[in-house]
C-alpha positions, 0 to 999 in steps of 0.5 A: 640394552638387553642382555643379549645385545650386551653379550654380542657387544662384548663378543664383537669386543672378543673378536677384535681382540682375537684377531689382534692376537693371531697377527703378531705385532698387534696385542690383544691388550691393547684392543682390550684398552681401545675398547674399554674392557681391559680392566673388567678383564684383569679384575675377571682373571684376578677373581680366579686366584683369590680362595674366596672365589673356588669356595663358592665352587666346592661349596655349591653356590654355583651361581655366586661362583658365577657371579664372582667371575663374571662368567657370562661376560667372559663366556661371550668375550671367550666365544668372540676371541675363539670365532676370530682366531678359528676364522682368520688362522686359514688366511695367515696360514694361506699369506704365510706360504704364498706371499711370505716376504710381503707378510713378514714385511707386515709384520715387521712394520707393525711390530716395529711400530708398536715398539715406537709408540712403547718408546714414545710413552716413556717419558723423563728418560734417565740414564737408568732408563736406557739401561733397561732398555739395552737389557732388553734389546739385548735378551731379544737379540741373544733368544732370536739368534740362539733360539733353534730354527726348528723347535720340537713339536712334542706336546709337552713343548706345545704346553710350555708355548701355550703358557708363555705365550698367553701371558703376554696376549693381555699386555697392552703392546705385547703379542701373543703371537709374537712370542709364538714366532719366537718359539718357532711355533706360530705357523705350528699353532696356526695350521693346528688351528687352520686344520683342527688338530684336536691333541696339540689345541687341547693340549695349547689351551691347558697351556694357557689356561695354566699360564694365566693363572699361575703368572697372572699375579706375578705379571701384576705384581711386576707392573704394580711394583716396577711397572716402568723397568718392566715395560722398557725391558719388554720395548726392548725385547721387542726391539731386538727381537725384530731380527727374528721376522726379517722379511728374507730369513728364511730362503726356503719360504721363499722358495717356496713360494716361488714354487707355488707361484709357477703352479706346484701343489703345497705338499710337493713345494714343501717336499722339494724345500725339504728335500734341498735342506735349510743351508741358505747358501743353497737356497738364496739362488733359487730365488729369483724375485725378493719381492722387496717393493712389495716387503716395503709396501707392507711394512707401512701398511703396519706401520700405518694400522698400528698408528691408527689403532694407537691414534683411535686409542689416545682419542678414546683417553682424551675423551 
């Protein structure tokens, strides 16, 4: 295979795993396994923090330094990744404000389903066991529901959101975008991408960047020492946080989207929203269609493309 056909290859590979990480419940991590280049992955990421490595940089023996990093297998896995969130941010900005209890049920399913098969690779349950994940249950439960509705849009908070959320975007399992909905920033993040809002992606991107590479040794330290409670309080934080993507939490998308249904623009359903505040007493009866059939369908939906990634995933093992 050519080096071009590889690059593509490997962009493809990059894409997949861009788009896992724009919907929340899918993880990147996990596509990265699937397709066989999570471990290539790791070692690229883990080349950055050996000293070794920048002193090649400094030291002008650029194409050692290129070497030692991989870069033309990362440059086309970064393009691939970039391609896939730029492309798909439009789309989940567009179902977010116009069908929000079916998307939301989308993502409660898938999100709910990934923690079924995080549970169900846990095996020899102990008493200990159980106990991590309660702890876990129990963290995402208390950070959803103390967590504010509206979180700031300051870029310094922007930087702190890009540097959580990165950290998670190669666990296999875990979403970025996930953390994102909790930090109350994914539909943020999503319209900057959507609109190319050039200060706050900047401002994102040095988020991750630093994220990934001051807690890319402590993630690997935590897995290869306590691999097991790690992953059960990360199931379980998962688990608990689901409260925070039920289809109806917020009346005011509901509304909303009402609003856009029977023909206003989206600035003047957002303004009228706005207007009427966040109090669901006021909210819950202007609505007039929960929408809970379609929340349903959606939810197996997930539930189902979860299944088949994981079955997809367990076929490529066993060969």
């Amino acid at each position: 295979m050519s080096n071009l056909l590889k690059d593509l290859a490997v962009a493809s590979k990059g894409f997949a795993m861009g788009a896992a990480n724009v919907i929340p419940g899918v993880s990147g991590g996990t596509i990265a396994l699937l397709t066989g280049i999570f471990g290539r992955i790791v070692d690229c990421l883990n080349s950055f923090m050996v000293a070794d490595t920048w002193k090649l940089l400094f030291g002008g023996k650029w194409r050692e330094f290129w070497k030692k990093v991989d870069g033309r297998f990362l440059v086309a896995l970064l393009v691939g990744v970039l391609v896939s969130v730029f492309s798909l941010a439009r789309l989940m900005q567009y179902v977010i404000n116009y069908h929000p209890v079916q998307t939301w049920g989308f993502f409660f399913g898938m999100i709910a389903a990934s923690a079924a098969v995080m549970l169900v690779r846990v095996k020899g349950w102990k008493v200990a066991d159980v106990v991590w994940a309660v702890v876990g249950i129990a963290l995402g439960v208390v950070v959803c529901t103390l967590s504010p509705t509206n979180t700031p849009d300051d870029l310094w908070f922007i930087f702190i959101c890009g540097a959580i959320a990165v950290c998670t975007m190669i666990l296999p399992g875990v979403s970025g975008s996930f953390i994102l909905l909790i930090l109350g920033k994914y539909e943020y993040v999503m319209g900057a991408v959507s609109s190319l809002n050039w200060p706050v992606l900047i401002v994102f991107a040095i988020g991750c960047v630093v994220g990934i590479l001051a807690f890319s040794k402590c993630l690997h330290w935590l897995l290869e020492r306590f691999e097991r409670q790690t992953m059960l309080v990360l199931v379980g934080f998962v688990l608990g946080s689901l409260v925070k993507v039920w289809p109806w939490n917020d009346w005011g998308a509901l509304v909303r989207a009402q609003m856009l249904a029977q023909g206003s623009d989206l600035e003047t359903a957002s303004a009228a929203v706005s207007a009427l505040g966040s109090s669901a007493e006021v909210l819950r009866p202007m609505v007039t269609d929960l929408h809970v059939g379609g929340a349903i369908v959606w939810a197996l939906v997930g539930v189902i493309t979860v299944a088949v990634l994981e079955g997809l995933s367990s076929g490529k093992e066993s060969r």
